[in-house]
C-alpha positions as CSV (number, residue, x, y, z in Angstrom):
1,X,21.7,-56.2,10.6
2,X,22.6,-57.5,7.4
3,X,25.9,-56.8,5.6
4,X,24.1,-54.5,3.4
5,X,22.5,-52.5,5.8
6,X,26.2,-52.0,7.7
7,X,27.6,-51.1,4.5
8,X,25.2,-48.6,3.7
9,X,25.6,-47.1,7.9
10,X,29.4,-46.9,7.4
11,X,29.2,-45.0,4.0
12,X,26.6,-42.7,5.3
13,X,28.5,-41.7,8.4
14,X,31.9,-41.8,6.3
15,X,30.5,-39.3,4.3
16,X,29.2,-37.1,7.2
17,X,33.0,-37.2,8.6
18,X,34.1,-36.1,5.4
19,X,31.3,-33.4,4.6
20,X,32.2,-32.0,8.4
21,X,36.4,-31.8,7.9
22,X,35.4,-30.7,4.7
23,X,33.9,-28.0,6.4
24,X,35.9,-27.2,9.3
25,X,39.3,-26.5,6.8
26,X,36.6,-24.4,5.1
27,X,36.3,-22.1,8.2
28,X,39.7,-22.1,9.1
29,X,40.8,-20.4,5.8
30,X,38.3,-18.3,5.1
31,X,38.6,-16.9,8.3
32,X,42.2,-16.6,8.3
33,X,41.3,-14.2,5.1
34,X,39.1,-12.1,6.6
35,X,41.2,-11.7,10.4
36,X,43.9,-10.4,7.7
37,X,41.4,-8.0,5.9
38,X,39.3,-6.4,8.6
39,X,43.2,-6.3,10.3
40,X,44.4,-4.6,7.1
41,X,41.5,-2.6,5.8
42,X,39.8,-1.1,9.1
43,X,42.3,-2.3,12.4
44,X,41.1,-0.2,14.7
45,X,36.7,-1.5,13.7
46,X,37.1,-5.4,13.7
47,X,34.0,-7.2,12.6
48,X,35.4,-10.8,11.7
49,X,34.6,-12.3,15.1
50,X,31.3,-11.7,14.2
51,X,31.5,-14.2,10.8
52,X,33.9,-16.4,13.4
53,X,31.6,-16.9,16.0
54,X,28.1,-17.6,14.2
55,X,29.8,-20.2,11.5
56,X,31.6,-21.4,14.2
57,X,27.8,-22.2,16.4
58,X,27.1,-23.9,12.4
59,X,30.3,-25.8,12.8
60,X,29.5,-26.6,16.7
61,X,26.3,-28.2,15.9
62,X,28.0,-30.0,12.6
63,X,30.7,-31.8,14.5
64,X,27.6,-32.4,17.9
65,X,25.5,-34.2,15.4
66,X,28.3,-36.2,13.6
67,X,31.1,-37.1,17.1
68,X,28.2,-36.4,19.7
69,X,25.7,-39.0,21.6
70,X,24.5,-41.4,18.8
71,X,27.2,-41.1,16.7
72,X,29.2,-44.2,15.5
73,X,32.3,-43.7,17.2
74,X,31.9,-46.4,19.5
75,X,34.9,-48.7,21.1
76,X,34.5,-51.1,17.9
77,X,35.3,-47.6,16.1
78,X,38.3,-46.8,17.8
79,X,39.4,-50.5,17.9
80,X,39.3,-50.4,14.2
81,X,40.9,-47.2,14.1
82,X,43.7,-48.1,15.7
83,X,44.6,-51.6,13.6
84,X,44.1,-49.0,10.6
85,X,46.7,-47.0,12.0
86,X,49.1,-49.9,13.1
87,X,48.9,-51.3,9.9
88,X,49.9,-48.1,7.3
89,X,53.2,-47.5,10.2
């Protein structure tokens, strides 16, 4: 595989990583917001789970298809990863 073609792999699944945190801090706050709505407005009816568990399948599938078999998080990955790490402590 050319250097090119590697370069162009890494940035593509960079960009899924960020696109799927981007979208997992997403879910976390907005449904932080609506547990303390529906818990303000009606707290005996709650219907947040309801947004909670189907963006959640969204987010399941997200983070299957970016960490999950195929996915470039091989040992060369987490060898890399961890020289990163060493080297900014």
């Amino acid at each position: 595989m050319s250097d090119d073609a590697k370069l162009k792999e890494a940035k593509e699944h960079v960009g899924k990583l960020k696109h799927f945190y981007q979208h997992l801090i997403s879910y976390a706050v907005v449904n932080v917001v609506l547990i303390i709505i529906n818990l303000v407005t009606s707290p005996t009816q709650l219907w947040f789970y309801w947004v909670t568990i189907f963006w959640g399948i969204g987010i399941a599938v997200q983070a299957f298809k970016t960490f999950g078999p195929g996915a470039k998080l091989n040992k060369n990955w987490e060898d890399k990863k961890v020289k990163e790490y060493m080297d900014k402590n």
